[in-house]
mmCIF file of the C-alpha atoms, coordinates in Angstrom:
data_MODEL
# 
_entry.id   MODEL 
# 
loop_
_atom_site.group_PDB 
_atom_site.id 
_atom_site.type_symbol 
_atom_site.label_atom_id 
_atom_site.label_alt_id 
_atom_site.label_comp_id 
_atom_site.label_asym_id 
_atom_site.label_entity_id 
_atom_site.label_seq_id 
_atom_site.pdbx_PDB_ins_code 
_atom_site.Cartn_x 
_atom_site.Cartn_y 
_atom_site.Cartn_z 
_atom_site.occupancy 
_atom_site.B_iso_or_equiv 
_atom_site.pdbx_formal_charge 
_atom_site.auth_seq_id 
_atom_site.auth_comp_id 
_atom_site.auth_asym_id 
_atom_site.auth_atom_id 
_atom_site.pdbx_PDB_model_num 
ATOM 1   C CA . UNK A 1 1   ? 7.567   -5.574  24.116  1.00 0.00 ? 1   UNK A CA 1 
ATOM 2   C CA . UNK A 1 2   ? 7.725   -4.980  20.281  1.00 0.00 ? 2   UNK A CA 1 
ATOM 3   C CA . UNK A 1 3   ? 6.492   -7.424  18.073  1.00 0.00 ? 3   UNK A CA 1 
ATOM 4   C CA . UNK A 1 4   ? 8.449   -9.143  15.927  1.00 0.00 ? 4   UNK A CA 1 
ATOM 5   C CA . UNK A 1 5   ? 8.519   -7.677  12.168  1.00 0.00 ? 5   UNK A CA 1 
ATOM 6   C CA . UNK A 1 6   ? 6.642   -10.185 9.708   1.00 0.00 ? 6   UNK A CA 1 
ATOM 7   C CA . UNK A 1 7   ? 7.522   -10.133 5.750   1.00 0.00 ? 7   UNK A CA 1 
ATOM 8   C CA . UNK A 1 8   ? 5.340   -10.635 2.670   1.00 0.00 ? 8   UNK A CA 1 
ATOM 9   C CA . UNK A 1 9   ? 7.885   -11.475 -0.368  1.00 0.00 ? 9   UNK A CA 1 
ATOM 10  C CA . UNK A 1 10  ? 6.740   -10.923 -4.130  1.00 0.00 ? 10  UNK A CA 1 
ATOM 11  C CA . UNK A 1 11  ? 4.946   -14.220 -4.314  1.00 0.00 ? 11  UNK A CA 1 
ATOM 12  C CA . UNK A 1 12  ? 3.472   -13.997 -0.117  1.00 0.00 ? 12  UNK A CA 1 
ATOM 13  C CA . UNK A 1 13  ? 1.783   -10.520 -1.600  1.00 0.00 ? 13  UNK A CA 1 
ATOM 14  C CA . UNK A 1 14  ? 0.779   -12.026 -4.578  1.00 0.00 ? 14  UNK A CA 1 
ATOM 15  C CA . UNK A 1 15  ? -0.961  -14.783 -1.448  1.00 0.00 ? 15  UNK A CA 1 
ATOM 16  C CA . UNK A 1 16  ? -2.424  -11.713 0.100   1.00 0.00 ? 16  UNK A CA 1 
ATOM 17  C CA . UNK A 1 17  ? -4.358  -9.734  -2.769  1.00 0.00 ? 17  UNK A CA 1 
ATOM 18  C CA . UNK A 1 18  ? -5.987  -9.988  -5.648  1.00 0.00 ? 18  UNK A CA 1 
ATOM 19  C CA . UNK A 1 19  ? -3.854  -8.279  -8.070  1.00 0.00 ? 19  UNK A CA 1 
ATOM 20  C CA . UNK A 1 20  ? -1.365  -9.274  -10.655 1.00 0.00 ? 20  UNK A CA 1 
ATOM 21  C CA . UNK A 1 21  ? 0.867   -8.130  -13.053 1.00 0.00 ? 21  UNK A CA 1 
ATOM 22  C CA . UNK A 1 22  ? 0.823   -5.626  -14.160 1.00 0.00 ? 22  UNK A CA 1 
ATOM 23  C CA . UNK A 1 23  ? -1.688  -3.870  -11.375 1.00 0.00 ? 23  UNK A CA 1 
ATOM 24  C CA . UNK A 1 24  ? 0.114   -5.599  -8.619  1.00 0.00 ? 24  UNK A CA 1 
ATOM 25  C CA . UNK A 1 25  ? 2.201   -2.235  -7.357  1.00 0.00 ? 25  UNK A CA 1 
ATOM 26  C CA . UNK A 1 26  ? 3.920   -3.266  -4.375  1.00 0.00 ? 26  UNK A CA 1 
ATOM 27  C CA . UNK A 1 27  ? 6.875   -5.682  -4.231  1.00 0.00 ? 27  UNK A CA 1 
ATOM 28  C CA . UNK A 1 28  ? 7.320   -6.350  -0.727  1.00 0.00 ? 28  UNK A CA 1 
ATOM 29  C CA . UNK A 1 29  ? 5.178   -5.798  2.725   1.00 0.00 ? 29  UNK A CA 1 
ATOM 30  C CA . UNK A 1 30  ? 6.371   -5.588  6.297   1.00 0.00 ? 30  UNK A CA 1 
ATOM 31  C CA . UNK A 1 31  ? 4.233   -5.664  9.298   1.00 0.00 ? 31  UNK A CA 1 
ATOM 32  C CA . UNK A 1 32  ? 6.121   -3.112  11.716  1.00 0.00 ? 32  UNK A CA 1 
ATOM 33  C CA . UNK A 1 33  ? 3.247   -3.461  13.940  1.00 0.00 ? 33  UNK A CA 1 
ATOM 34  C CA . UNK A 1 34  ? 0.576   -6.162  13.822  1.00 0.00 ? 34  UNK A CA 1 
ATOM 35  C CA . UNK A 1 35  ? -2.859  -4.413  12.913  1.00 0.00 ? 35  UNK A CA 1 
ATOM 36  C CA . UNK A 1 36  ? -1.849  -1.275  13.312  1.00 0.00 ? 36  UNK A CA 1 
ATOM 37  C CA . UNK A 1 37  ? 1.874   -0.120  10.775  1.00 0.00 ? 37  UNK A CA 1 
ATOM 38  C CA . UNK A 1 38  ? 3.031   -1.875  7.680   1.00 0.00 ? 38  UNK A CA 1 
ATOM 39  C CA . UNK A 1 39  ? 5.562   -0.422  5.351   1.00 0.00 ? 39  UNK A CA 1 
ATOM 40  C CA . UNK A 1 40  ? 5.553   -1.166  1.390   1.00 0.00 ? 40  UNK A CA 1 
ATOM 41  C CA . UNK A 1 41  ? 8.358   -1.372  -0.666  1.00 0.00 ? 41  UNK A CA 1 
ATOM 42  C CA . UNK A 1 42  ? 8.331   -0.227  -4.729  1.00 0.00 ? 42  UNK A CA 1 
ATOM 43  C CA . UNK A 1 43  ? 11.175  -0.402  -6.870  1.00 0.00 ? 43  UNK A CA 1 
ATOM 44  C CA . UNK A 1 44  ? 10.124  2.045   -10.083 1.00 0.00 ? 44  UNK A CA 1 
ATOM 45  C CA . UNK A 1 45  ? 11.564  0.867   -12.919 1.00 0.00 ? 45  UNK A CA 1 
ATOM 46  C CA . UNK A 1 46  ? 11.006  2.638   -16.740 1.00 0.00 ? 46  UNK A CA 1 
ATOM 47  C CA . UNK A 1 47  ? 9.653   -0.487  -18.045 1.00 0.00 ? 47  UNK A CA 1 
ATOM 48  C CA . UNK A 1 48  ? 6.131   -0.929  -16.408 1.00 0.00 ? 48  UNK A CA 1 
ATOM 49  C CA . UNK A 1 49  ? 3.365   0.417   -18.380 1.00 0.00 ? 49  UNK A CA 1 
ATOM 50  C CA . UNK A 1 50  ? 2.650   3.341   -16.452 1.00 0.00 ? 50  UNK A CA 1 
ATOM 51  C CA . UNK A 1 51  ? 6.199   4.584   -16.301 1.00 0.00 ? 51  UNK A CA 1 
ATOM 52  C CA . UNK A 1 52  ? 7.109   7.600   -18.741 1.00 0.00 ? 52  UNK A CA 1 
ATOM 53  C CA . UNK A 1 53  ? 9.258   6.655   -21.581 1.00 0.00 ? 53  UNK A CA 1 
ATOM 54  C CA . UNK A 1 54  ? 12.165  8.522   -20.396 1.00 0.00 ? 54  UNK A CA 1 
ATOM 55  C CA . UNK A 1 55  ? 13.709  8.457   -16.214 1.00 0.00 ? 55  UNK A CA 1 
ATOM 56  C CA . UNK A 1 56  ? 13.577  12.130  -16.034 1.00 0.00 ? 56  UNK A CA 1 
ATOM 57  C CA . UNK A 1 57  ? 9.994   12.473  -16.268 1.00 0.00 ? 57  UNK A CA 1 
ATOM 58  C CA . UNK A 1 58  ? 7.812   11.734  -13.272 1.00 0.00 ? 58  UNK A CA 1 
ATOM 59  C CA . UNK A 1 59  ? 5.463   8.436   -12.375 1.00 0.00 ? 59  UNK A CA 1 
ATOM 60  C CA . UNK A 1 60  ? 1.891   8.741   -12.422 1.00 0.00 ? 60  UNK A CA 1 
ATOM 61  C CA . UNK A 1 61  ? 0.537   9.983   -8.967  1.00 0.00 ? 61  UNK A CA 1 
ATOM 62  C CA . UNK A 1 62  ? -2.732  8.373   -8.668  1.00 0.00 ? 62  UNK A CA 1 
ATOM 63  C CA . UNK A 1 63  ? -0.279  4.893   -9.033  1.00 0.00 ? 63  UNK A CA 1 
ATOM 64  C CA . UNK A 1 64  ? 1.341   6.015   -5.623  1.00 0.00 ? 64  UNK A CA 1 
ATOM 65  C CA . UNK A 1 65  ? -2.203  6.116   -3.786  1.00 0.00 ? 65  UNK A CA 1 
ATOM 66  C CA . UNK A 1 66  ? -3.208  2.689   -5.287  1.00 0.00 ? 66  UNK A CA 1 
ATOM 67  C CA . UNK A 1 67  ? 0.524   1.486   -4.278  1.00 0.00 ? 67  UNK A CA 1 
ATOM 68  C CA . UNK A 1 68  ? -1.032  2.607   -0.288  1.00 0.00 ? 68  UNK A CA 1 
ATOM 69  C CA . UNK A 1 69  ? -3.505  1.453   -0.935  1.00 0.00 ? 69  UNK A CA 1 
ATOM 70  C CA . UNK A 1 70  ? -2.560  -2.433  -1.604  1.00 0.00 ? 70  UNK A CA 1 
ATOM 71  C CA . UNK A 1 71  ? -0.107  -1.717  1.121   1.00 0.00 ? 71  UNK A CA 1 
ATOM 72  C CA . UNK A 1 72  ? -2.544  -1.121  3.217   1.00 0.00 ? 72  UNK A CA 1 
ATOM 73  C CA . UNK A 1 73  ? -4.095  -4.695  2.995   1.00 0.00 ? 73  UNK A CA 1 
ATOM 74  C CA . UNK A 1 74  ? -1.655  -5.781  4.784   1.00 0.00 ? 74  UNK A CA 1 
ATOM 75  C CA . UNK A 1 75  ? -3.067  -4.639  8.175   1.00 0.00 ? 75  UNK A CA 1 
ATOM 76  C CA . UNK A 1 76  ? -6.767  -6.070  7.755   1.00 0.00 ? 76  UNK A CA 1 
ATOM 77  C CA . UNK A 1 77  ? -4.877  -9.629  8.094   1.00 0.00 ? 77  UNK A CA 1 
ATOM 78  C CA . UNK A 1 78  ? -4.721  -9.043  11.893  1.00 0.00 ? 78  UNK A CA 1 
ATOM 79  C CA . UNK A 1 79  ? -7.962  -7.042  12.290  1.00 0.00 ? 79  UNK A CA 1 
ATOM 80  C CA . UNK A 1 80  ? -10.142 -9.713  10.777  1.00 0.00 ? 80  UNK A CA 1 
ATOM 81  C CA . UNK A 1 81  ? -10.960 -13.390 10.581  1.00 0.00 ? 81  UNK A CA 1 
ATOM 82  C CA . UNK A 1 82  ? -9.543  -14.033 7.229   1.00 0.00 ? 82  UNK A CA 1 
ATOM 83  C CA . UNK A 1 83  ? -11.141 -18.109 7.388   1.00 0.00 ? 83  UNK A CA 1 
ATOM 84  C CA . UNK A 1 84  ? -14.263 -16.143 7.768   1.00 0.00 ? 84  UNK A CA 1 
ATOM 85  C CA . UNK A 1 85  ? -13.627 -15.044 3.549   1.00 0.00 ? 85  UNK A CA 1 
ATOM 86  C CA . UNK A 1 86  ? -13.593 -11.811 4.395   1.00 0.00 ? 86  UNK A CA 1 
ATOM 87  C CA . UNK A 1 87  ? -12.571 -9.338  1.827   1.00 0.00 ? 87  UNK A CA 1 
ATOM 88  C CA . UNK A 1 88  ? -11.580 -5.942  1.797   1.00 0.00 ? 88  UNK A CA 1 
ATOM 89  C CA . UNK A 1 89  ? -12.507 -3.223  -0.817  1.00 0.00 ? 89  UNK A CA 1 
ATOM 90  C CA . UNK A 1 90  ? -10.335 0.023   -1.429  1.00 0.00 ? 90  UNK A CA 1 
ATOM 91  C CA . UNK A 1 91  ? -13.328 2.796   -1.091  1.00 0.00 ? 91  UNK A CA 1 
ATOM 92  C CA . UNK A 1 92  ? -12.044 5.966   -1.099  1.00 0.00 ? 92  UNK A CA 1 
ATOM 93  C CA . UNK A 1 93  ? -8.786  8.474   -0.456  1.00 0.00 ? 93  UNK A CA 1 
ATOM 94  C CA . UNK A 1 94  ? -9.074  11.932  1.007   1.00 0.00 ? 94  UNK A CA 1 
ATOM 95  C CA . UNK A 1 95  ? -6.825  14.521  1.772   1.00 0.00 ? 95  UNK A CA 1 
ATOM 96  C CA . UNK A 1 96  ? -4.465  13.493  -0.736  1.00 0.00 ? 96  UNK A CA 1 
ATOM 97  C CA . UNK A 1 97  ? -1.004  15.739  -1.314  1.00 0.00 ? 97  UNK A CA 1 
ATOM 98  C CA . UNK A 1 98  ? 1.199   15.301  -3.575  1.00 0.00 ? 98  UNK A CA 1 
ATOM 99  C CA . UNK A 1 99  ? 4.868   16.556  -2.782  1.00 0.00 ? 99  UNK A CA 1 
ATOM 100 C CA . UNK A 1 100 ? 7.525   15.244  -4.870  1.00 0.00 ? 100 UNK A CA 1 
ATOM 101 C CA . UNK A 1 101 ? 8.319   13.572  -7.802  1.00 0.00 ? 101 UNK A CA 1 
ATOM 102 C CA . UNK A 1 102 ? 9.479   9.779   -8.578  1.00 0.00 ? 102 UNK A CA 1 
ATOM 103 C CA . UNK A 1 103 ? 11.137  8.797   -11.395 1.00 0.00 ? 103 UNK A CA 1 
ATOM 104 C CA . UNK A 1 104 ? 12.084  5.050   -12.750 1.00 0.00 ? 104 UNK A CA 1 
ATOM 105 C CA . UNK A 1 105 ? 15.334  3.660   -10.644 1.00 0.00 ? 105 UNK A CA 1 
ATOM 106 C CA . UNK A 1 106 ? 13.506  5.226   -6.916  1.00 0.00 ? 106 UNK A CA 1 
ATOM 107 C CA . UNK A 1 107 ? 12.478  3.466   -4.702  1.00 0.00 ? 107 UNK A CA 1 
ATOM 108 C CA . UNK A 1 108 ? 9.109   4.237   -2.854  1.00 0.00 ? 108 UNK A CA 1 
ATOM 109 C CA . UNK A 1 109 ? 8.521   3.404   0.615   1.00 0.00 ? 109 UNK A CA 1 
ATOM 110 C CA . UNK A 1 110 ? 5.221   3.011   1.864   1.00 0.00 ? 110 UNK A CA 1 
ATOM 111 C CA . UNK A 1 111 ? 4.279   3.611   5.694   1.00 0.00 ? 111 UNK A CA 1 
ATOM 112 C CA . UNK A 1 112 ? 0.402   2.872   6.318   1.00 0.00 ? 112 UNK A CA 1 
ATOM 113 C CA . UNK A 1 113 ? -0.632  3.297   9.679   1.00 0.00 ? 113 UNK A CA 1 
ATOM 114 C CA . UNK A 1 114 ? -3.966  2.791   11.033  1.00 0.00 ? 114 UNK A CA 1 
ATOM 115 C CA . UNK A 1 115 ? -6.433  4.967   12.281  1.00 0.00 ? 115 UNK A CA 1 
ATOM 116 C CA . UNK A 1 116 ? -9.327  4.063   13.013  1.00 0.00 ? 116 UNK A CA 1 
ATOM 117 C CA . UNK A 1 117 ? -10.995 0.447   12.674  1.00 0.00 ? 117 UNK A CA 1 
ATOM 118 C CA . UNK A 1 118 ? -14.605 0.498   13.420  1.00 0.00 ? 118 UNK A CA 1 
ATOM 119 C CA . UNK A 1 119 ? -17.704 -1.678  11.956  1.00 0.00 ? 119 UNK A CA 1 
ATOM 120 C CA . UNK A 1 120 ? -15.534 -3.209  8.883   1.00 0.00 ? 120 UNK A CA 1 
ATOM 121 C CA . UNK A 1 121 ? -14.796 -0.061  8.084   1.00 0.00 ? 121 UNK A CA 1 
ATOM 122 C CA . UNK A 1 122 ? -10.924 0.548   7.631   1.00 0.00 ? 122 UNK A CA 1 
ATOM 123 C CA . UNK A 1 123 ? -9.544  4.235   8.046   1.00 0.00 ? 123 UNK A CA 1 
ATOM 124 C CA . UNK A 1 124 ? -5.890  4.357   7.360   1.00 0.00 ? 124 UNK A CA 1 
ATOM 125 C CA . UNK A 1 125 ? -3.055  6.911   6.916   1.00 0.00 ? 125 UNK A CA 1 
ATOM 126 C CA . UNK A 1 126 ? -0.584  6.730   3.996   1.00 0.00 ? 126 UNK A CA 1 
ATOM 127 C CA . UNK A 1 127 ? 2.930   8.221   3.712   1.00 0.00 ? 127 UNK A CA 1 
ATOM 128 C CA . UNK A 1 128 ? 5.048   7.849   0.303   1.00 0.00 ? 128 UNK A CA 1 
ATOM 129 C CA . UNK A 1 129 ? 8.737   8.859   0.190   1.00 0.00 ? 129 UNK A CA 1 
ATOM 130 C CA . UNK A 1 130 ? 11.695  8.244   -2.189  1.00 0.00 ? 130 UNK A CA 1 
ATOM 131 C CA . UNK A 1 131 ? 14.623  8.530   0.619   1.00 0.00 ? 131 UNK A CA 1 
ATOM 132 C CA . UNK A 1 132 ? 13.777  11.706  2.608   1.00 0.00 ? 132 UNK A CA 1 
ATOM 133 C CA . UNK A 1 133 ? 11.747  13.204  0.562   1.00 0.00 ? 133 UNK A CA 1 
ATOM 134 C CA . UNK A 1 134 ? 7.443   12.949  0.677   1.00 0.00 ? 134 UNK A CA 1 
ATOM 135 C CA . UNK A 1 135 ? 6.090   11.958  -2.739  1.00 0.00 ? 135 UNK A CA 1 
ATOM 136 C CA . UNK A 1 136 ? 2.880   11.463  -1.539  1.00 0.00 ? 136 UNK A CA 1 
ATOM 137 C CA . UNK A 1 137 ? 0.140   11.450  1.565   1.00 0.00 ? 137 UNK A CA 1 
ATOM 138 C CA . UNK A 1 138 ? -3.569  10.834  1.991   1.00 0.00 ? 138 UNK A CA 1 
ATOM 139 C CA . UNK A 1 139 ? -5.941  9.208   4.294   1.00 0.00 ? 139 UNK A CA 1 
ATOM 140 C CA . UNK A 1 140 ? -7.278  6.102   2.939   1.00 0.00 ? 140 UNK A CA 1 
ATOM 141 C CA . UNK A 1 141 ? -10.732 4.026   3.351   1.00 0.00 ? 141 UNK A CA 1 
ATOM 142 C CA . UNK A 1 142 ? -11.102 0.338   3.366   1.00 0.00 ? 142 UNK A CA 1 
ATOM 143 C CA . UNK A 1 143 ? -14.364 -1.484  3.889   1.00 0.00 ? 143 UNK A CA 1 
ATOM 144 C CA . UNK A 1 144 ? -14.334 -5.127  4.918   1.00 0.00 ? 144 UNK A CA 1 
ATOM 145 C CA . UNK A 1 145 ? -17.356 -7.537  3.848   1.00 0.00 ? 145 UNK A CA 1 
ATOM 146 C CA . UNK A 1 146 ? -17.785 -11.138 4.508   1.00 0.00 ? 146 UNK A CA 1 
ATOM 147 C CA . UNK A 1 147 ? -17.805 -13.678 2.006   1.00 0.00 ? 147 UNK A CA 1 
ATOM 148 C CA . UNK A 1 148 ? -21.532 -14.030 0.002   1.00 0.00 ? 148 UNK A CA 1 
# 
């Protein structure tokens, strides 16, 4: 039996990581599948700081893997004992593609499934599209640490 989809509004992902405006690049989480699929949702709008000036030019890419990667955060909720102060750190992305373009006014979905949890060590893939097109992909690496 499925599990039942769990949202993180703007403020509940604000709750989740550390980031704010303006390096806060994800405006809404859902947990598809409990430690193991989320999907991120990012409106792109021309008046964040790392949009180009005009809509026809294209959004940074390495914005799109860091958008995964907070999206990704999502998942370590249900792999770990968050009382515990655990925290996870974004190490790494590999295999990274870039496909397509986005421009300001898209709207950037972000599947992250996992792969492989082993030792704190968080190994997850990342999919970016604007409707049906791939903007992005890349296999992503998470380590977890207790609190010091």
């Amino acid at each position: 039996m499925p599990s039942e989809i769990r949202s993180y509004d703007a403020v509940a992902v604000q709750r989740l990581l550390a980031h704010r405006h303006p390096f806060l690049l994800v405006d809404k989480i859902d947990v598809v599948e409990a430690g193991r699929r989320v999907i991120g949702i990012k409106r792109l709008t021309a008046g964040e700081w790392w949009s180009s000036p005009t809509p026809a030019t294209p959004i940074a890419f390495p914005l799109v893997v860091e958008a995964l990667a907070q999206t990704g955060a999502a998942l370590l909720i249900d792999l770990v004992d968050t009382a515990s102060g655990a925290v996870g750190y974004f190490m790494g992305a590999d295999h990274v593609r870039f496909r397509h373009s986005a421009r300001a006014g898209d709207t950037l979905r972000l599947d992250v499934t996992l792969r492989q949890w082993k030792r704190g060590i968080c190994k997850t893939r990342g999919v970016a599209t604007v409707g049906d097109l791939v903007v992005a992909t890349a296999d992503l690496t998470t380590i977890v640490r207790g609190a010091k």
